[in-house]
N, C-alpha and C positions, 0 to 999 in steps of 0.2 A: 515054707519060707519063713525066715528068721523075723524077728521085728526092733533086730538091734540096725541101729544106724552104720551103714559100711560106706567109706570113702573109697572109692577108687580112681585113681589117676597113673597115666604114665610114667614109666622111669627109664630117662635115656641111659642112664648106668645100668640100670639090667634089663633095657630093651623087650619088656614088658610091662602090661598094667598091673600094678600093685591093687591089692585091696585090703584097708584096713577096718578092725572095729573096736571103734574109741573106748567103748564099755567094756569089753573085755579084754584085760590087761596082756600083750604078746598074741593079739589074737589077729593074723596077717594071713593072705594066700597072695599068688599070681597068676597070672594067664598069657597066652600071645594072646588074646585078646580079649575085649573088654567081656563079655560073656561069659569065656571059660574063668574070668579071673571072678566073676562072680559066683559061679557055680563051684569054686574050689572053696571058696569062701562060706559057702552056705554049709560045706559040707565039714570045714575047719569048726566053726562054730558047734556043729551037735559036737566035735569030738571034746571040743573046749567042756562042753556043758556035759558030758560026760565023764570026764576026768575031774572036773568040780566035784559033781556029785558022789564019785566015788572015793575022794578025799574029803570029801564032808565040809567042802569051804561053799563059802555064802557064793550065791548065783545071785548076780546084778538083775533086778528089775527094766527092761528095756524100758529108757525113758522117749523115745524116739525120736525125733531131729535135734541135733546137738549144735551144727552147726551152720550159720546164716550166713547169705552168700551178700 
């Protein structure tokens, strides 16, 4: 399990739950539901953090809650 901050909320325009993480820059999945939209999400992240790594750019330090509700 990841330890970057993920947002996820609904989208009546694409009629599922979005999941985003702020720290890494384009780094998005969805799901019909909130679960699978996390787990697509956990699984976007290693490929993020592997494609970093193999272009050689900086990997963000999770800072972890970003933001307050």
């Amino acid at each position: 399990m990841s330890r970057y901050e993920i947002i996820i909320y609904w989208s009546d325009e694409d009629n599922c739950f979005v999941a985003e993480v702020p720290e890494l820059a384009g780094c998005m999945a969805d799901g019909k539901t909130y679960n699978e939209a996390l787990q697509h999400t956990e699984q976007v992240i290693r490929e993020w953090l592997e494609t970093a790594k193999e272009l050689g750019r900086e990997i963000p330090v999770p800072k972890g809650r970003l933001v307050y509700a």
